[in-house]
C-alpha positions in Angstrom: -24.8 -19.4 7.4 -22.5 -20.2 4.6 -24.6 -18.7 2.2 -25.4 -16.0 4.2 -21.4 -14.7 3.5 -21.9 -15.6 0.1 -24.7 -13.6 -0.9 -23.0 -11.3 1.3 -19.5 -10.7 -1.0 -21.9 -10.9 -3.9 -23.9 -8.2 -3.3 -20.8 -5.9 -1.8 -19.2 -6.2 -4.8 -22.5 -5.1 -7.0 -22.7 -2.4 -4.6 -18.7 -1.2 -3.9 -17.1 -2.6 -6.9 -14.8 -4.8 -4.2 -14.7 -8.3 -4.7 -14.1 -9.8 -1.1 -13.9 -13.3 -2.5 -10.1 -12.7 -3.7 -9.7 -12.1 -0.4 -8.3 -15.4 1.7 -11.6 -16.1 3.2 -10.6 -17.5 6.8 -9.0 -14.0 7.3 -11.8 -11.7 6.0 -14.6 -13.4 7.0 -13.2 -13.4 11.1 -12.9 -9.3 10.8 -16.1 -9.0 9.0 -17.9 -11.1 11.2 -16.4 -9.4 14.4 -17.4 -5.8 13.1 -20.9 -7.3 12.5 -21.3 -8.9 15.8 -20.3 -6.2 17.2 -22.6 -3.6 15.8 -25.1 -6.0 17.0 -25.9 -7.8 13.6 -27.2 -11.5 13.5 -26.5 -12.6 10.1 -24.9 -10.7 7.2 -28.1 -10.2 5.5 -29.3 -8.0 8.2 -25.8 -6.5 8.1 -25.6 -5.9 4.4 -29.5 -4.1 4.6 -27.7 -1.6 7.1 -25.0 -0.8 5.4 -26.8 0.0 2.4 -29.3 2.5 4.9 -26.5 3.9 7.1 -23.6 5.8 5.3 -21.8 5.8 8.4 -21.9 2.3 8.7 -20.6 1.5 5.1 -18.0 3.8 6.0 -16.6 2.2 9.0 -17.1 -1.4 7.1 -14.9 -0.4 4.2 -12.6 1.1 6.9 -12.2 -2.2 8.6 -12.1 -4.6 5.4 -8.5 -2.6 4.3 -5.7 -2.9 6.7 -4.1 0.3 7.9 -0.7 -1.0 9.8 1.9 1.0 8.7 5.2 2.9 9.9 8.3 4.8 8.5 10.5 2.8 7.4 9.2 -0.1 8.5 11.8 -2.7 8.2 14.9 -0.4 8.4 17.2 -2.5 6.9 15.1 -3.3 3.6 15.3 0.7 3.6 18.8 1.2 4.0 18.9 -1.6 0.8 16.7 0.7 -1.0 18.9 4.1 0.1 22.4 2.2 -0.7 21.6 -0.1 -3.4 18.6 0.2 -5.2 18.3 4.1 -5.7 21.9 4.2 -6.9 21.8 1.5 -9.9 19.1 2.9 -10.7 20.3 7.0 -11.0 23.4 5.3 -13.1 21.2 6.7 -16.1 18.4 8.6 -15.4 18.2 12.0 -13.8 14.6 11.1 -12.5 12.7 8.1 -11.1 8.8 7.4 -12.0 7.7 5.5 -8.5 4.7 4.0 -7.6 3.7 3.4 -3.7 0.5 0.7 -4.1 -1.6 0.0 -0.7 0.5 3.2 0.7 -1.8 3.1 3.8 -1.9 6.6 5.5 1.4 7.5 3.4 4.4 6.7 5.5 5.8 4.8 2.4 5.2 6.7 -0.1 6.9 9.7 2.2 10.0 7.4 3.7 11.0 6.9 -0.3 10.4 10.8 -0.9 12.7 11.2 2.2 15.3 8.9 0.8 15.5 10.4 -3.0 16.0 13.9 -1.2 19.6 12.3 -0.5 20.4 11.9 -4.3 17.7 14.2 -6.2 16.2 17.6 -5.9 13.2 18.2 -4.5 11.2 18.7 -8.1 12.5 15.8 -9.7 11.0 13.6 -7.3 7.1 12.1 -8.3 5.8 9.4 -6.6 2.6 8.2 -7.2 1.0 6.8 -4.1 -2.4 4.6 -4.4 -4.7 3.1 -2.1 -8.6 1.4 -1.7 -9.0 3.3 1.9 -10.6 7.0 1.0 -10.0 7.5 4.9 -6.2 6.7 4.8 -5.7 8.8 1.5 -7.2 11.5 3.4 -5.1 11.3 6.6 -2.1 10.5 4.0 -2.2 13.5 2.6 -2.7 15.7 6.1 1.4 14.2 6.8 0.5 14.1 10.5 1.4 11.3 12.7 1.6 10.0 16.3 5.4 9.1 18.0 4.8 5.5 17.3 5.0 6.1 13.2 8.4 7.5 13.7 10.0 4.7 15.9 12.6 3.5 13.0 13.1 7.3 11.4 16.8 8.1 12.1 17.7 11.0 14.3 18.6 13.3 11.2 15.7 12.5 9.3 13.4 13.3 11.8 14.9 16.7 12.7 15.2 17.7 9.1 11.8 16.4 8.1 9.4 16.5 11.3 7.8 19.3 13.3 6.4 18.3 16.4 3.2 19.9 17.9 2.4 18.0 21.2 2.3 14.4 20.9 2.1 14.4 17.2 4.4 15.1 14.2 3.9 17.4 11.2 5.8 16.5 7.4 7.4 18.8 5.9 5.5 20.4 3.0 8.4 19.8 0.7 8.1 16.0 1.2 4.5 16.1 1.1 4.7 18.1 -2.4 6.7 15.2 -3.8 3.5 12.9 -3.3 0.3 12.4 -5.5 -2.4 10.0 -4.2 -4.8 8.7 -5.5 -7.4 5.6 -5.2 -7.0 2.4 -6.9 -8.1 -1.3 -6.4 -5.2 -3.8 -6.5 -8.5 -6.3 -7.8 -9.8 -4.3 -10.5 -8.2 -1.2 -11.7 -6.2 -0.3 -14.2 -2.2 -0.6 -13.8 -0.5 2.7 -14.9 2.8 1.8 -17.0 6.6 2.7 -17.4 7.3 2.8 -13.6 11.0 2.5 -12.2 10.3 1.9 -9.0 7.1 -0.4 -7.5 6.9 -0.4 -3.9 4.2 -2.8 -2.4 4.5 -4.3 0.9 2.6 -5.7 3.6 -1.1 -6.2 1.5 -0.1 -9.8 -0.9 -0.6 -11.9 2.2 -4.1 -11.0 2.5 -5.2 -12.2 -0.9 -5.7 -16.0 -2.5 -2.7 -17.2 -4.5 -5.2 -16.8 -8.1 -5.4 -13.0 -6.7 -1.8 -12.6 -6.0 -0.8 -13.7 -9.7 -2.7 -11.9 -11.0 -1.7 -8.3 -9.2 2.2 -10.2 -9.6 1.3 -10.3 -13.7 0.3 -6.8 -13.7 3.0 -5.1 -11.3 5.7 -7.1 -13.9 3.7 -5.3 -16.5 3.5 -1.7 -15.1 7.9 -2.0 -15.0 10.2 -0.5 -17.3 12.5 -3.7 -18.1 15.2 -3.2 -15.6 12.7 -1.4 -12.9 12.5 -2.6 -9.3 9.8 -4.2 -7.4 9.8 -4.1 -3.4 7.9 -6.2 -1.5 7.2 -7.4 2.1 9.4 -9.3 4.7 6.7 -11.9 4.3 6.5 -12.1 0.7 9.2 -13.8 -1.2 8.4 -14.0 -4.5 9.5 -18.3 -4.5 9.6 -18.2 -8.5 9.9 -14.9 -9.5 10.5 -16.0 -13.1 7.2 -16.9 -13.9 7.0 -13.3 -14.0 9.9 -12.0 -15.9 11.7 -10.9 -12.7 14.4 -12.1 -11.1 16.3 -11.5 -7.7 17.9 -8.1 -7.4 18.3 -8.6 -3.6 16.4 -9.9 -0.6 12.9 -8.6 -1.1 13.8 -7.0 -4.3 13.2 -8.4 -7.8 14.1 -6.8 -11.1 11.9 -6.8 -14.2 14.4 -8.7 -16.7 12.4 -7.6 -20.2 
């Protein structure tokens, strides 16, 4: 049976170009395993067959395998660090930021930092570059509609300012929307784009072995301008941040030091 997942990641990576094994196995192979068994698969060999017959099927699976769990700001007081602290040292002398949103989900990151530079910039010198595996998410990312439960930590004024609601759902506002470009990229195996200020990615380092993390750490350090910001997860303390040329900015913050 062992095997059997094996050959499995080996031949979804041939096929996808996603290499499951740098993903912490105990994690990956429970969902995968649940979606097969559920679909009615014995083994992964007969799942893997399917997936290559049934478009629909490799749809969902690629679905599953990327986790979609995301809010506006999420964390509120990480945010109000970024609105306060972050944003500010940064503007001391630059008139624009270059900011990059990696594993954005269906966008209410990249979006809760456009929401945020509206406060200190206007509305066309505001670019953020949001990325994510999920073709799905992208898509509903870009739409800019969500459900009451994505807005639970938007303040009041935000959400007036910002929101439209339409029944149990609530519409962006196209000039927030505008101030958002996303595209696909793989953590694992793409290319790092350079010279960012700002590098927002939180929530998605937990899933991955430590070699994986590293490596994704290496390259975020390298897509900073020295003196940019990188943001990451309540649940991701960088413990030695040094090995990477950063070094503590504040709590969940690190700065790129050259």
């Amino acid at each position: 049976m062992e095997n059997d997942y094996i050959e499995f990641i080996k031949s979804i990576k041939t096929k996808t170009g996603i290499d499951l094994s740098l993903y912490k196995e105990a994690q990956m192979k429970r969902r995968l395993t649940s979606l097969r068994e559920k679909r009615g698969y014995k083994n992964f060999y007969s799942y893997h067959k399917a997936l290559t017959d049934d478009p629909l099927l490799l749809e969902e699976f690629l679905d599953r395998m990327t986790i979609n769990v995301s809010e506006f700001f999420r964390n509120y007081n990480r945010w109000k660090v970024f609105e306060e602290k972050v944003v500010p040292h940064l503007l001391q002398n630059k008139l624009k930021l270059k900011i990059w949103s990696a594993a954005c989900s269906t966008g209410e990151e990249p979006y809760t930092i456009a929401m945020i530079l509206r406060k200190y910039l206007p509305p066309h010198h505001i670019h953020i570059t949001a990325t994510d595996l999920d073709e799905n998410a992208l898509v509903r990312a870009k739409k800019g509609i969500y459900p009451e439960r994505s807005l639970n930590e938007v303040p009041n004024d935000i959400k007036v300012k910002h929101f439209k609601r339409n029944g149990a759902l609530y519409s962006l506002d196209d000039s927030i929307k505008q101030a958002v470009t996303f595209k696909k990229h793989n953590l694992l195996a793409d290319r790092f784009e350079r010279n960012f200020d700002v590098i927002v990615c939180r929530n998605v380092m937990i899933y991955f072995t430590e070699e994986a993390k590293q490596n994704i750490y290496h390259n975020f350090t390298n897509s900073l301008i020295t003196g940019g910001i990188f943001f990451v997860g309540s649940t991701e303390q960088i413990f030695s941040p040094e090995k990477y040329d950063l070094k503590l900015f504040d709590t969940f913050f690190y700065q790129k030091v050259k």
